[in-house]
N, C-alpha and C positions, 0 to 999 in steps of 0.2 A: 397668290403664292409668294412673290417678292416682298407685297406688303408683311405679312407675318415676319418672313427673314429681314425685313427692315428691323420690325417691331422688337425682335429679339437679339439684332444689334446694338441698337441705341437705347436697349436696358441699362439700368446705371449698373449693375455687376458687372454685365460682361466687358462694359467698358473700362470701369475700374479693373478689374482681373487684368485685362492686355494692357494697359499702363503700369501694373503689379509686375508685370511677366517683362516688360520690356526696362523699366528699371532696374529689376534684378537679374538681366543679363547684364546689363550695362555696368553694374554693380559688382556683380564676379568678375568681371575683370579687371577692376580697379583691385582687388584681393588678391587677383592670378599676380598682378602685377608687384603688388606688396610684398607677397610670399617671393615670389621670381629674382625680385631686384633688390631685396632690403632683408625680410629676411632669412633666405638660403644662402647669400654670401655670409650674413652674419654668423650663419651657424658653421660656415666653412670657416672663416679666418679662428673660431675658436677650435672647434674638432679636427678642422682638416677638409680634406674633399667631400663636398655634398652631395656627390653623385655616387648611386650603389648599383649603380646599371649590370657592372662587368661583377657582382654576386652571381653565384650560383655553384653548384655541384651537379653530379651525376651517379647514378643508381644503376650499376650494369650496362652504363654505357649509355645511356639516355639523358639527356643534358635536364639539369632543373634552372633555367634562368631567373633567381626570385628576387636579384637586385631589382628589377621595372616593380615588381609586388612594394616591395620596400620604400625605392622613393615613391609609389603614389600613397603609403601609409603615411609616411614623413610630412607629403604635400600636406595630405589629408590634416592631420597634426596641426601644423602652422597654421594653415587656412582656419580652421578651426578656434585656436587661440588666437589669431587678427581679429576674428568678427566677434568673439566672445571679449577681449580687452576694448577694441579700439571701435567694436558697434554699441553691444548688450547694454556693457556693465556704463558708457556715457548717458546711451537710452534712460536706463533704469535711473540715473541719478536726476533726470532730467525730468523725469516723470515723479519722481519720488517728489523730489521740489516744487515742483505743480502743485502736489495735488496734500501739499502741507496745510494741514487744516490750520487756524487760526487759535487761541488760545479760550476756551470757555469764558465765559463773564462770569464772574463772582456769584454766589448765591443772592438774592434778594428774601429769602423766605426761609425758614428752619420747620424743622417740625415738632410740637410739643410733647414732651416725654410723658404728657399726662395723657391727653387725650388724640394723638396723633393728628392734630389739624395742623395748616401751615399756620405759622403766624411770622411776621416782620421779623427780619432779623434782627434790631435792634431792640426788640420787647423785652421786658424782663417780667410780663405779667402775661397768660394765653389770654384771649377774646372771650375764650369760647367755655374752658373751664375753670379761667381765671386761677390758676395755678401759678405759681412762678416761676420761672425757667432762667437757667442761667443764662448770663449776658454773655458776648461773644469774645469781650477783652479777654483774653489766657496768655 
């Protein structure tokens, strides 16, 4: 019984998964911290106070507290736009550059307008149905 729960331990997913999952806690918080320290004061010195806690109204006497609703929309927001600027869009450009194919070689071969075989591209006469074809100079 252990052996089996070994065996499906030291799977390579489930190990990769909890290095996955332990990164990306460790990772939100670096975010929490972004948003928290950098840019919710930012968004105060321009707007004003970034806290909407004390929103709310009431409906016959029944309080609605929807400022806490509001800032975790706001969190939500920023966190959002931090991983999408400052994860995504570096990612993407990172990979996009990788995976930059290199420029095609020149043709070595044309095809003859007479009899569609390839011939050289410098020919001016086909092989094959001895046609002439035009040269490449234009």
């Amino acid at each position: 019984m252990l052996d089996g729960f070994k065996k499906f331990i030291l799977r390579g997913n489930v190990v990769d998964m909890a290095v996955g999952v332990v990164i990306g806690a460790a990772f939100g918080g670096v975010v929490t911290a972004l948003t928290k320290d950098l840019l919710t004061p930012f968004i105060a010195a321009l707007v004003g106070k970034p806290d909407f806690s004390y929103l709310g109204f009431s409906v016959h006497g029944t309080p609605f507290p929807v400022g806490d609703f509001v800032n975790s929309c706001v969190s939500f927001f920023l966190i959002a736009a931090a991983i999408y600027f400052f994860v995504v869009t570096p990612v993407n450009a990172l990979i996009a550059r990788m995976h930059r194919s290199e420029k095609p070689p020149d043709p070595t071969t044309k095809k003859c307008p007479e009899c569609l075989s390839e011939i050289p591209i410098e020919a001016r006469r086909c092989s094959h149905c001895t046609q002439p074809v035009a040269s490449r100079a234009a």
